[in-house]
N, C-alpha and C positions, 0 to 999 in steps of 0.2 A: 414146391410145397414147403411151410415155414411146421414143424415139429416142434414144439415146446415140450423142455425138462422143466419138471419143479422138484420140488420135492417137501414133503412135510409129515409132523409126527401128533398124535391124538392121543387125549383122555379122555375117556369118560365112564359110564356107571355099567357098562356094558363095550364087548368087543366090537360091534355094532357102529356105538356111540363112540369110541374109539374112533373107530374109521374114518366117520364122519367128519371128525373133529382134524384128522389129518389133511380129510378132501379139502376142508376151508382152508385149511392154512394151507395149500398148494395152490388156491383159486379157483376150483373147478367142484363146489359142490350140489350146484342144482342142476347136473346133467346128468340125463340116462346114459349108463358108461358098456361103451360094446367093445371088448375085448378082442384085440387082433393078436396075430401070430406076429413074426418080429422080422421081419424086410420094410427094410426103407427106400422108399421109390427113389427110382432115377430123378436128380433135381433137388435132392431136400438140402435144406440146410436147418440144421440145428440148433437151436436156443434153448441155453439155460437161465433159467429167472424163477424163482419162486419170491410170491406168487407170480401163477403166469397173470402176465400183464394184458397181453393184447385177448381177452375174451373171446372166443371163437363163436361162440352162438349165445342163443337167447335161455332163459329157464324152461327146462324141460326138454330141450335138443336132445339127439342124439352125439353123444361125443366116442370118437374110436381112438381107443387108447393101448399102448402096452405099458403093462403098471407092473410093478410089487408090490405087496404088503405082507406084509408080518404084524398080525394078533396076539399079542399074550395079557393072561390073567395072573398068571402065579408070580408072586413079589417074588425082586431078587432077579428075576429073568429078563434078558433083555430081547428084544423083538430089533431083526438089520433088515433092510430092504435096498435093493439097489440093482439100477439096470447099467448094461454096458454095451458099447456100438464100437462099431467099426466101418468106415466111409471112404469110399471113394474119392479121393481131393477132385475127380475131375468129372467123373459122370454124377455125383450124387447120393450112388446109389451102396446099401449099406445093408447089416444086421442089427438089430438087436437082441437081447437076452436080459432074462428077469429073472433073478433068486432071493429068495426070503432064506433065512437063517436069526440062531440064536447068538451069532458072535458076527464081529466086520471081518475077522481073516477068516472065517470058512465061505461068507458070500463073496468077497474079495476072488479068492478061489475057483468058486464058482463058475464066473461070471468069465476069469481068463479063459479058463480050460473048456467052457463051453461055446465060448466067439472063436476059441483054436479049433475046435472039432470041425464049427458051424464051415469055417471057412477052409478047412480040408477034405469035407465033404464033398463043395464045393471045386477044390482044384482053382483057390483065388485067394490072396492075399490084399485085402484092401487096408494093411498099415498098421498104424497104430492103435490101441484099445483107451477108448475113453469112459468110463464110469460116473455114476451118479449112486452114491451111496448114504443112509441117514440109518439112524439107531435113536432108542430109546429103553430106559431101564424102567420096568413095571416098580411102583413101591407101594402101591393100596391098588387103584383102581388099575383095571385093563388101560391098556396102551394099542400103540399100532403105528408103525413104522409102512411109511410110503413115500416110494418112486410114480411117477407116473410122466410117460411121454403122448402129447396130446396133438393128434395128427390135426382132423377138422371136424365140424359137426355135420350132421343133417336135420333137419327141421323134419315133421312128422307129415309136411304136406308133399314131400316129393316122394 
């Protein structure tokens, strides 16, 4: 399985519209977005590209993703979002984790100390920690800061 990272950041007249604005600019904004927990199958390999390039489905799929996002309105704030993995070089198989914050060194933080827990819990050390991090500073309108890792879609006929 091929997992796409993007990552992108939104304005607009609402937190909403915000969002919105970020999903385009990651490539993925005409799919219904189903939210998964953060194991990556045996087999995957990772790509980072914003936008994602290779379009997994049609308008209106279903697309299973594990994202971040960070909303904010009040100027002067800044909105961080960023996911972080840790993978197996030889089976595939891996975690991710997703934190929103108002600063890059408390999601930075974050994202360590919770892929160290993930994988203590566990009783497994799959290496090194890779991140995917973006920010944005609100100065009128709402903003919104996102990650998002985009497994595959499903069409609404299976």
């Amino acid at each position: 399985m091929n997992i796409q990272i993007a990552t992108g950041t939104g304005k607009g007249h609402t937190k909403l519209a915000a969002f919105d604005a970020a999903l385009y600019e990651t490539g993925v904004p005409n799919y219904n977005l189903i939210r998964l927990s953060s194991v990556i199958p045996p087999n995957s390999k990772i790509k980072i590209a914003t936008p994602i390039k290779v379009q997994p489905g049609k308008w209106g799929d279903r697309l299973y993703v594990v994202m971040a996002d960070m909303r904010v309105n009040t100027p002067n704030m800044e909105a961080w979002a960023g996911i972080g993995w840790v993978q197996d070089k030889k089976t595939g198989r891996g975690l991710f984790v997703e934190h929103e914050g108002t600063n890059e060194k408390s999601v930075r933080r974050d994202i360590k100390a919770s892929l160290e827990a993930l994988q203590g819990i566990r009783k497994i050390d799959f290496g090194d920690i890779h991140m995917e991090i973006v920010g944005r500073t609100c100065t009128h309108d709402p903003v919104c800061a996102l990650v998002i890792a985009a497994y595959r879609t499903s069409d609404w006929e299976s």
